[in-house]
C-alpha positions in Angstrom: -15.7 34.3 -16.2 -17.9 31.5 -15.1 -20.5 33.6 -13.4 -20.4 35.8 -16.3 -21.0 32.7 -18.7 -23.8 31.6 -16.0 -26.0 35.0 -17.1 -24.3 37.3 -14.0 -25.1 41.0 -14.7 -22.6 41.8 -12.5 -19.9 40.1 -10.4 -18.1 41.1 -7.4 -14.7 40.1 -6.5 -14.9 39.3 -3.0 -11.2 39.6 -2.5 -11.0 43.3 -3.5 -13.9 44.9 -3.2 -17.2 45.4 -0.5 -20.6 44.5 -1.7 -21.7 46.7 0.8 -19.9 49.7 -1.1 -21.3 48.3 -4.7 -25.1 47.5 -3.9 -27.8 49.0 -2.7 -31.6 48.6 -2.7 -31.4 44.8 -4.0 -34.6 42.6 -4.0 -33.5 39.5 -2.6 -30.4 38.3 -1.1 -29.9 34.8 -0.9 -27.0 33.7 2.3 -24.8 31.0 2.0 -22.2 32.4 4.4 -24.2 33.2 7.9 -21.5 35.3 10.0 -21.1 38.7 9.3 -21.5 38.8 5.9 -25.5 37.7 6.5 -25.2 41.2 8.7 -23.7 43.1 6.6 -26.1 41.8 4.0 -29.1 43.4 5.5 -27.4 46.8 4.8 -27.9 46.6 0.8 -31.7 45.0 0.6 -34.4 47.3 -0.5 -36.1 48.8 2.7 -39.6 47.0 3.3 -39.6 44.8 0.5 -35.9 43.7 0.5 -35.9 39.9 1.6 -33.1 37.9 2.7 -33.5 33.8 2.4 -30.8 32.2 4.4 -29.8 28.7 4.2 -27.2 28.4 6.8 -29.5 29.6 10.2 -30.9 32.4 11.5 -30.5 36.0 11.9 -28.9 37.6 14.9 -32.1 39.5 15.9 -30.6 42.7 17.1 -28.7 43.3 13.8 -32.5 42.1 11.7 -34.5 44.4 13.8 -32.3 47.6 12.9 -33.5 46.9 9.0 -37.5 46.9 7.9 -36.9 43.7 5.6 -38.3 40.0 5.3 -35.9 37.5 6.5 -36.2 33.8 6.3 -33.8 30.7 7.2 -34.9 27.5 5.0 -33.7 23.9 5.6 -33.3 21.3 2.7 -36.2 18.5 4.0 -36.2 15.0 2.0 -39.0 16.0 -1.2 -39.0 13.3 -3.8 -41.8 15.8 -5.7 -38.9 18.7 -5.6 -36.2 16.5 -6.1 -38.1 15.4 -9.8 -39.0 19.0 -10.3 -35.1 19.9 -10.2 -34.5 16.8 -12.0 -36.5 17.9 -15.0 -35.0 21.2 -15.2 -31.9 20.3 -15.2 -32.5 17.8 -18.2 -34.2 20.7 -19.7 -31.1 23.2 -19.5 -32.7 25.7 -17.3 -30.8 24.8 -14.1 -26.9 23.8 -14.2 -25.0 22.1 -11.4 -21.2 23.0 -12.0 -19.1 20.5 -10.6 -16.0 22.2 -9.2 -14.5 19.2 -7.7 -14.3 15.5 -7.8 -13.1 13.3 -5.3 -12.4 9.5 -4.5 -14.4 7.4 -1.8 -11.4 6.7 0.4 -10.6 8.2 3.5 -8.2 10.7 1.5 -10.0 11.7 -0.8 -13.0 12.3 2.0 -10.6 14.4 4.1 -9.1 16.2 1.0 -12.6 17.0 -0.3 -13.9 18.6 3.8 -10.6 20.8 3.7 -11.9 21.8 0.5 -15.0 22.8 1.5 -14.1 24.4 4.9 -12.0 27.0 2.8 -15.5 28.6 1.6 -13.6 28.7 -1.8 -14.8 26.0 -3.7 -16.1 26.7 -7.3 -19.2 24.4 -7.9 -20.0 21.5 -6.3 -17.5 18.9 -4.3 -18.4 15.7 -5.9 -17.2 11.9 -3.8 -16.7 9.2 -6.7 -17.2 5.8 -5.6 -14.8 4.2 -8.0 
């Protein structure tokens, strides 16, 4: 429902089906997982101008090699330029941040909130609240 509400054409529930059976010849893949779903990835982009943008590291280059795509790994770097340009979007409604989660600046609420994360399940953003 919330990737629908976000503008999602389509949504895949990770749980019970395979991209890989559901996609093919996509334009752009954006990673946030690495592993083996950034290989299997590779097998639904659009053969020679499919691109893959991870941000989580690089390809392993035997399984990139086997697929006639771009692929490129991107670091966050400090940008105070970017960091207004995303500002000003967001105040202008064309970018949302969904805040899944919100915890408190104690040493609970930081372990609670890394559990959170390392389950790769979190919905939105993991806020800290300094109280």
């Amino acid at each position: 429902d919330l990737l629908v509400g976000l503008g999602a054409d389509q949504v895949i529930d990770y749980k019970t089906e395979n991209f890989v059976d559901i996609l093919d010849e996509v334009d752009l893949v954006l990673d946030t997982m690495g592993g083996e779903i950034q290989n299997e990835s590779f097998r639904v982009l659009k053969p020679i101008t499919g691109r893959m943008i991870s941000i989580v590291g690089l390809a392993n280059e035997e399984v990139r090699k086997q697929y006639d795509v771009e692929f490129e790994s991107i670091w966050l770097d400090p940008n105070g330029e970017e960091l207004a340009e995303i500002a000003n979007l967001m105040s202008a409604g064309k970018v949302k941040s969904i805040i899944g989660a919100q915890f408190p600046l104690t040493q609970k609420g930081i372990y609670d909130a890394h559990e959170l994360s390392e389950t790769h399940h979190a919905i939105g953003k993991i806020v800290i609240v300094a109280e």
